[in-house]
C-alpha positions as CSV (number, residue, x, y, z in Angstrom):
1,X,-60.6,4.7,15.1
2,X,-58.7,1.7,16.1
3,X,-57.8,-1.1,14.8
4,X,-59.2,-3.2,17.1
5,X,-62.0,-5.8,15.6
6,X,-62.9,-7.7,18.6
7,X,-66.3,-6.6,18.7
8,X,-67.2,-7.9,15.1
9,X,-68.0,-11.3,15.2
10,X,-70.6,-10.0,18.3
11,X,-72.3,-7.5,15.4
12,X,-71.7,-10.4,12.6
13,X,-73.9,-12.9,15.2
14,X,-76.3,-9.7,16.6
15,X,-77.1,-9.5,12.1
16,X,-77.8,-13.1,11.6
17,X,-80.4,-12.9,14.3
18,X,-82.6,-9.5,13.0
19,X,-84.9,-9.6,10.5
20,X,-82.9,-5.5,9.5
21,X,-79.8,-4.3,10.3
22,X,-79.3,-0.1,10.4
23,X,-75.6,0.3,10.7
24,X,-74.4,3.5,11.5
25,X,-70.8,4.5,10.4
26,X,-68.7,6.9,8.9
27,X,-66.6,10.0,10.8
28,X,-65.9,11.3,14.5
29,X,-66.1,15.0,14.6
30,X,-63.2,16.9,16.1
31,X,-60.0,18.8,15.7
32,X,-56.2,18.6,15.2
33,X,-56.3,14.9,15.0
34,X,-58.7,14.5,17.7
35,X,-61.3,12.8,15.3
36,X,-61.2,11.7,12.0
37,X,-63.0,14.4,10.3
38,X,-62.8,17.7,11.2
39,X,-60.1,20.9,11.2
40,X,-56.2,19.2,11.2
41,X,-58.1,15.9,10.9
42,X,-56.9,14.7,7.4
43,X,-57.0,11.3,5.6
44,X,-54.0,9.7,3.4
45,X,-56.9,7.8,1.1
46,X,-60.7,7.7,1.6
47,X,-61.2,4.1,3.1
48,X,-63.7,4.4,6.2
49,X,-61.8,4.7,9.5
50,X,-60.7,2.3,11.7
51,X,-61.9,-1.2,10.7
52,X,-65.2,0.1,9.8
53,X,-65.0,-1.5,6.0
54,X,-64.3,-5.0,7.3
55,X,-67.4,-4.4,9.7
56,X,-69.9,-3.5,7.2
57,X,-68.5,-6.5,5.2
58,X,-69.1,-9.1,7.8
59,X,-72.4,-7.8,8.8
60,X,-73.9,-8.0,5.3
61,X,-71.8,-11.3,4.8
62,X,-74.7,-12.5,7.4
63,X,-77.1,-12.6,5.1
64,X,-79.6,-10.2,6.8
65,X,-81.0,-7.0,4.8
66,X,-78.4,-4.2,6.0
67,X,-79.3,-0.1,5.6
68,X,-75.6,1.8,5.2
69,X,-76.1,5.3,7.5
70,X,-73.0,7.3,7.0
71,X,-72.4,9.9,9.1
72,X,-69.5,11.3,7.5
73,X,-67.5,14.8,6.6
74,X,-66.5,13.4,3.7
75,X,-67.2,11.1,1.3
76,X,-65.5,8.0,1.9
77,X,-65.5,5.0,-0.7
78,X,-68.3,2.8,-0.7
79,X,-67.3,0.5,-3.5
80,X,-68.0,-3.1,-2.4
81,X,-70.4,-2.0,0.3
82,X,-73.0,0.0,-1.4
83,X,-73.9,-2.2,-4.2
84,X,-74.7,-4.9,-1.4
85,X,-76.7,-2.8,1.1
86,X,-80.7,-2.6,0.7
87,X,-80.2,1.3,1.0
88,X,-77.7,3.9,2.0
89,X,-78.2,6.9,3.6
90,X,-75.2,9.7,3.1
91,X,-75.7,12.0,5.9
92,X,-72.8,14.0,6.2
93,X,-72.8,15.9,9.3
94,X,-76.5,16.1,10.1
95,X,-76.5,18.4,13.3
96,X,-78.3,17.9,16.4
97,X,-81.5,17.5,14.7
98,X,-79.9,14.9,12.6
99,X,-80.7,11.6,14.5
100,X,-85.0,12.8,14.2
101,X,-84.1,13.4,10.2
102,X,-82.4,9.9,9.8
103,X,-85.3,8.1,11.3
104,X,-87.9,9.6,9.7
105,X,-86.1,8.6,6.4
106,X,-86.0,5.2,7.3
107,X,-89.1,4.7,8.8
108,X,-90.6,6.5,5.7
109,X,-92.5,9.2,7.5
110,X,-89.9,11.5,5.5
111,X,-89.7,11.0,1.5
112,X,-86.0,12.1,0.8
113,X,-85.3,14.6,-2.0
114,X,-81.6,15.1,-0.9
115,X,-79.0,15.2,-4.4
116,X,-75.9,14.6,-3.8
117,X,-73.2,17.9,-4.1
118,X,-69.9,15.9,-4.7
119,X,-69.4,12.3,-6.1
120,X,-69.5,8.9,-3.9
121,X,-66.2,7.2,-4.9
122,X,-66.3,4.0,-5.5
123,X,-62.4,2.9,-4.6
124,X,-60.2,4.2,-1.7
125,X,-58.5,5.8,-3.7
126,X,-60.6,7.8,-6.1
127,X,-60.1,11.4,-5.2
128,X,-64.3,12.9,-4.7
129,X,-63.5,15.0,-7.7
130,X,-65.6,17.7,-9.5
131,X,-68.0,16.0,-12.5
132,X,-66.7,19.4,-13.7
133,X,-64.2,16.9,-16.1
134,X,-63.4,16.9,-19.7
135,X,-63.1,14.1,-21.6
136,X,-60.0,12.7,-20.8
137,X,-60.7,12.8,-17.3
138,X,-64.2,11.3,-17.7
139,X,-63.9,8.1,-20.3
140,X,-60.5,6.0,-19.5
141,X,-61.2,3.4,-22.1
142,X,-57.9,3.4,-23.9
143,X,-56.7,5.7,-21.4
144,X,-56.1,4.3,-18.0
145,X,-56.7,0.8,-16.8
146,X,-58.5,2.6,-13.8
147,X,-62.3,4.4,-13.9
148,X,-61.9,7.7,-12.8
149,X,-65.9,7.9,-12.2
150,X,-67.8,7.9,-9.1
151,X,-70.0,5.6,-7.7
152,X,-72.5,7.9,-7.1
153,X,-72.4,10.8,-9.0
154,X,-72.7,14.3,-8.9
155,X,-76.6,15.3,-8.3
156,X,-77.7,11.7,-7.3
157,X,-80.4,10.6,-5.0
158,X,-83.6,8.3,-4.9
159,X,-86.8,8.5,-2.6
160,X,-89.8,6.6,-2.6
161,X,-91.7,7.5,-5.5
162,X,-90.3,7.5,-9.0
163,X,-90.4,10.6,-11.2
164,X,-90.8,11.0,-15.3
165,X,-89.2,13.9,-17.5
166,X,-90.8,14.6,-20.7
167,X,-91.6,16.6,-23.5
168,X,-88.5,19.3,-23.6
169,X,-88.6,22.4,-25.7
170,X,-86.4,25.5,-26.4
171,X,-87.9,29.3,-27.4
172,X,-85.7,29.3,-29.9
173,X,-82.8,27.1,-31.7
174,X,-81.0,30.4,-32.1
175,X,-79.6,33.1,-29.8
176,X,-77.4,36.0,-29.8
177,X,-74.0,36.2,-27.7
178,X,-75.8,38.7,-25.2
179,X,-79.5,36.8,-25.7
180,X,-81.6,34.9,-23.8
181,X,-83.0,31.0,-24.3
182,X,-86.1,29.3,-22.1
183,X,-85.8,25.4,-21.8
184,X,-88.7,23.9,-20.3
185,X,-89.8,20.3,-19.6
186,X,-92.4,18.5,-18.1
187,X,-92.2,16.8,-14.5
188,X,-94.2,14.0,-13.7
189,X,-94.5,12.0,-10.2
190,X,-95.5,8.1,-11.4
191,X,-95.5,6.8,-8.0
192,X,-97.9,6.2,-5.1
193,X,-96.7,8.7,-3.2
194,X,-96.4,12.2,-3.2
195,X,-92.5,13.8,-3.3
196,X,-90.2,16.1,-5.0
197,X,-88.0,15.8,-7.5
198,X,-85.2,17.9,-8.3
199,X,-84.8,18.9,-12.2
200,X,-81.7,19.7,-13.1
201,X,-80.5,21.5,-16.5
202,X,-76.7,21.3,-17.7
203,X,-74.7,22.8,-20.4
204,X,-72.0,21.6,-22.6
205,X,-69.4,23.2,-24.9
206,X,-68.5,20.7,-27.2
207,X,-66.1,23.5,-29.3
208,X,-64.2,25.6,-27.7
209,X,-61.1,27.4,-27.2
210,X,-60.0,25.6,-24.1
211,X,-61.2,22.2,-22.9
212,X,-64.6,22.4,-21.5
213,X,-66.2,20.0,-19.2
214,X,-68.4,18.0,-20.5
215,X,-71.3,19.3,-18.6
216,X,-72.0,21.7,-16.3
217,X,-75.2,22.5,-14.0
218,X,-76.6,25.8,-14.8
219,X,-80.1,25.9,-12.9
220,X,-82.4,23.5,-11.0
221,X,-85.9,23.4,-9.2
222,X,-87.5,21.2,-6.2
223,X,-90.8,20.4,-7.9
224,X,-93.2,18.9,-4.9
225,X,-95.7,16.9,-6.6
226,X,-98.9,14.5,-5.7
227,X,-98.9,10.8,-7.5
228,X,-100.1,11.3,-11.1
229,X,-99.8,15.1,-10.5
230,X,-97.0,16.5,-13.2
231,X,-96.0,20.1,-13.8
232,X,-93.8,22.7,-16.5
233,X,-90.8,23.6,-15.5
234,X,-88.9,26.7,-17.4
235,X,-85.5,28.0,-16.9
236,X,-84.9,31.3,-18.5
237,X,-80.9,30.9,-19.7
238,X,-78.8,33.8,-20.4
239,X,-75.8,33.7,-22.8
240,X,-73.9,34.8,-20.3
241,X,-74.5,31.1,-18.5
242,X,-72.0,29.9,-21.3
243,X,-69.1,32.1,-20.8
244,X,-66.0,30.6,-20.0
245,X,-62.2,32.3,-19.6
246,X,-60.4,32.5,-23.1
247,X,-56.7,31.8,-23.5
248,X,-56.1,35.5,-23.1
249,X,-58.2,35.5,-19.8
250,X,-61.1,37.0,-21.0
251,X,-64.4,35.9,-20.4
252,X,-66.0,35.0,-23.7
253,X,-69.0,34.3,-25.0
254,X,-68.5,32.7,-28.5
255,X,-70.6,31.0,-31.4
256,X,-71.4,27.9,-32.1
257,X,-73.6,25.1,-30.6
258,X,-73.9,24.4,-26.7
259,X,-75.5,20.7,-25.9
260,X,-78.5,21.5,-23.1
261,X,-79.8,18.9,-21.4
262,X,-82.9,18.2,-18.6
263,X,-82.7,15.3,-16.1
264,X,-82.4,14.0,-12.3
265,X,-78.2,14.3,-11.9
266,X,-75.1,14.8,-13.6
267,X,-75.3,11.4,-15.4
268,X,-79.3,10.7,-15.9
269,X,-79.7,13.3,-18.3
270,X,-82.8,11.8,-20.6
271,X,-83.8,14.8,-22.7
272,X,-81.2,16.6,-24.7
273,X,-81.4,19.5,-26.9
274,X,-78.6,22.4,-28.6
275,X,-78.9,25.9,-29.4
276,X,-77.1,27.9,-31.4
277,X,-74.9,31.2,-30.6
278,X,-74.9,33.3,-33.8
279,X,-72.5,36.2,-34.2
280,X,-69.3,37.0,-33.2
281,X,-67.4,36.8,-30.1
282,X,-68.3,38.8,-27.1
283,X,-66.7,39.8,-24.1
284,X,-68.1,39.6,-21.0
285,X,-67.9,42.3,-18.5
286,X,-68.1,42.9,-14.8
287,X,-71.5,42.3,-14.0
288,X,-72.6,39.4,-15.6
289,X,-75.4,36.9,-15.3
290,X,-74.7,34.2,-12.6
291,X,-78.0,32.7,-12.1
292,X,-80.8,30.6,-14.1
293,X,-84.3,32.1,-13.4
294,X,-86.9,29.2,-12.6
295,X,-91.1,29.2,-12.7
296,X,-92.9,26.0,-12.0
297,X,-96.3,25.8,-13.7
298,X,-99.3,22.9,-13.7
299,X,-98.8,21.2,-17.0
């Protein structure tokens, strides 16, 4: 929390003479400015604390292979640190079990299926904003000599096996305002080990009455799978999973096209698809839809 670096040139020489460096940093819980992360513990911009950036630096300035753990309770910028690391670990606030979780991720006796639910930015300060964005505040080509985007984005995270997405199909190219549309794609583990991947489906409104973001998640599944093992995954999507609040405040439901997409986060979105609302406009009630009904077949 201080800015005191005398104890860096001791972790800088302590590097240089491992074969792996695990480098634990990030946040001290507490309270009313007792920690740095915590209730009354607030941050002007989202560098790590204390001289923890110029740390990490030096120790992967040594040369030696350097795993980033961040323990943090929220996420700070890892821009110039990250890209560097042989792997980093975001850990929020693990709990007391925490310390048993983060070594058997490392040592591999755990295959990690953790997504990310908020951005990584990549500079101080880039604010860990929604990937709930339109346009403007997505693409600053033209716009702003500064990339609003995260480092990590929303819905990220690797293990150690890789995954495929394939073949993706709608039950129908058309649906009514109040109707109902099944997306389904197949998962398949292409790694040597067995893990679980987390498909993800998103929506977009390209057309609306207000500015929509450019995609939104509207259902997901944890698929376990066995290497070469691959299975059907099919949400069941009602229209009311595209309403949005019309100038007049009224939920709405209205025609035209909505962009679906299938992938493994908010930007790896391989397979994309649209359908079609026919019909007029619809107003949506109380008691609407709010979830995105799952089953998880073998292929």
């Amino acid at each position: 929390m201080e800015p005191d670096a005398s104890g860096i040139d001791e972790a800088v020489a302590l590097a240089a003479d491992s074969d792996l460096v695990v480098l634990a940093i990030g946040d001290r819980a507490g309270m009313f400015g007792k920690g740095t992360s915590g209730e009354g513990c607030d941050s002007v911009d989202l560098r790590l604390p204390g001289l923890q950036h110029q740390l990490a630096a030096a120790v992967l300035d040594s040369g030696t292979p350097v795993v980033l753990v961040i323990i943090s309770g929220r996420p700070y910028a890892l821009g110039g640190l990250a890209e560097r690391s042989a792997a980093v670990i975001q850990s929020f606030m693990p709990g007391i079990e925490g310390g048993a979780a983060v070594a058997g991720v490392l040592s591999g006796r755990i295959n990690p299926s953790g997504r990310l639910p908020i951005g990584i930015p990549d500079h101080p300060g880039g604010q860990p904003g929604t990937y709930l964005a339109p346009p403007l505040a997505w693409y600053s080509d033209g716009v702003s000599n500064l990339d609003p985007r995260p480092l990590f984005c929303f819905g990220h995270g690797i293990g150690y096996t890789d995954f495929a997405l394939d073949d993706l199909r709608l039950s129908a190219a058309e649906i009514a305002p109040d109707g109902t549309v099944e997306v389904s794609a197949t998962v398949i583990n292409t790694g040597s080990r067995q893990g679980t991947e987390v498909v993800q489906l998103y929506a977009g409104d390209p057309v609306a009455r207000v500015a929509r973001p450019l995609k939104q998640l509207i259902g997901f599944a944890r698929v376990a799978l066995e290497p070469g093992e691959r299975r059907r995954v099919t949400f069941s999507v009602h229209a009311d999973r595209f309403s949005y609040l019309g100038p007049d405040y009224r939920r709405i439901v209205e025609p035209g096209e909505i962009e679906l997409s299938v992938g493994r986060s908010s930007e790896d979105r391989p397979l994309q698809a649209g359908v079609v609302i026919t019909g007029g406009v619809r107003v949506v009630g109380e008691g609407r839809v709010l979830d995105t009904p799952v089953t998880v077949e073998p292929a």
